[in-house]
N, C-alpha and C positions, 0 to 999 in steps of 0.2 A: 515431404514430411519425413522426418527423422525421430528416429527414438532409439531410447538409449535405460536401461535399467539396472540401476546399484543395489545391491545387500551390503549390509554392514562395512558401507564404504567404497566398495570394490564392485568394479565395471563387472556385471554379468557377462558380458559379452562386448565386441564393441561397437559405435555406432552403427544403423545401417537404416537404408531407405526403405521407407515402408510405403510411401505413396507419394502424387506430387500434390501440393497445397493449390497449384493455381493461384489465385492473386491474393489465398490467407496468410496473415502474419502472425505470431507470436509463439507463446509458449504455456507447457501447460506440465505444472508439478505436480506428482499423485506424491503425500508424504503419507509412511506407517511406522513409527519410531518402533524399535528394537527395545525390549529390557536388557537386549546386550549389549547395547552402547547406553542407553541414558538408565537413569534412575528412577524417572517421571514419566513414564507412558500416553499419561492421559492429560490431555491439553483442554484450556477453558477459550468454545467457542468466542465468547466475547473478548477475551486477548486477544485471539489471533485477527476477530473483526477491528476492533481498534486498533492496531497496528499496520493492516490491510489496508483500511479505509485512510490513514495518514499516509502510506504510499500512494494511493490512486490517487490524493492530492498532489502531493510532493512530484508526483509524475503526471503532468496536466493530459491526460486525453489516452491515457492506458490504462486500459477496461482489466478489472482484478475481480474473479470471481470464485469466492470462497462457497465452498461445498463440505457441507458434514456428513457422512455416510456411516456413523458410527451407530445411526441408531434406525430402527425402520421409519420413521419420521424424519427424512433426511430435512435439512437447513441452508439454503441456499442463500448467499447475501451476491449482489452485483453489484460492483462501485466504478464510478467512471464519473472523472469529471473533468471538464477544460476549463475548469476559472483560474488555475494553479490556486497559490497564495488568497487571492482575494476569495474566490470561493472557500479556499478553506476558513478562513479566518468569520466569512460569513456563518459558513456552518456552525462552528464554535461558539458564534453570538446570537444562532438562532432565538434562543429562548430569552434575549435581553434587548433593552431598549437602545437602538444604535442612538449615539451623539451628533454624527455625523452621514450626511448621506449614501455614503461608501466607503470601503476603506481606501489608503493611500498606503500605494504601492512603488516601492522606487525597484528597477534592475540596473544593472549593471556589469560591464566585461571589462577587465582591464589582464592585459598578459594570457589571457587562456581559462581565464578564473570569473566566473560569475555569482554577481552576489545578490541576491531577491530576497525582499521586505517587502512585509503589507502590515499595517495598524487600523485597526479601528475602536475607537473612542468607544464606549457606551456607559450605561447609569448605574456600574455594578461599584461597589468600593473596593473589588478584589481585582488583582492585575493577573495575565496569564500571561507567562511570557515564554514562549515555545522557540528553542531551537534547534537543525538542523545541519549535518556535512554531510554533503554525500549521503543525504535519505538519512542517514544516523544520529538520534536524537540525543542533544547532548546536555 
């Protein structure tokens, strides 16, 4: 285990081992914005859940666990999914009648570079068309 802690940008200190993990993996970010860097302080839970929740897609099988401690009623969300694309797209259609028995999903690698699609059909007259680089919605 490593950890490492910034103020206003700048390494407190530098890395250093605090324990061994054994066979855990990942990472774990505490954020407390500054009035001395941003303007905005006070961030709305549900952006940050939305946002959240399309990375734990976009990354099929990496557990994202958002924690609010700002209030003594703390807010916990867990997202974790391995459908990638198809789960997400399912999620998105929860509440609408699919067309189709599943979506269809093409990948692809050509050079270093991969490219994933999923569609599914359903009975809405609105279209949502969501894309993606590199997790970055564009």
């Amino acid at each position: 285990v490593h950890e490492m802690s910034f103020t206003h940008g700048v390494a407190d200190a530098p890395l250093k081992q605090t324990g061994d993990a054994g066979n855990a993996t990942g990472t774990e970010v505490s954020f407390m914005p500054s009035s001395e860097t941003f303007t905005m302080t006070e961030f709305d839970y549900s952006t940050l859940e939305h946002r959240l929740r399309e990375l734990a897609f976009l990354n099929s099988g990496v557990r994202i666990l958002l924690t609010d401690k700002r209030h003594s009623d703390v807010r916990q969300e867990e997202m974790l999914y391995d459908g990638g694309l198809e789960a997400f797209v399912a999620y998105l259609d929860r509440a609408k009648k699919p067309l189709v028995q599943k979506p269809v999903s093409i990948r692809s690698e050509k050079d270093g570079i991969t490219v994933e699609v999923a569609m599914w059909w359903n009975d809405s007259y609105h279209e949502n068309v969501l894309c993606f680089t590199n997790n970055i919605p564009q």
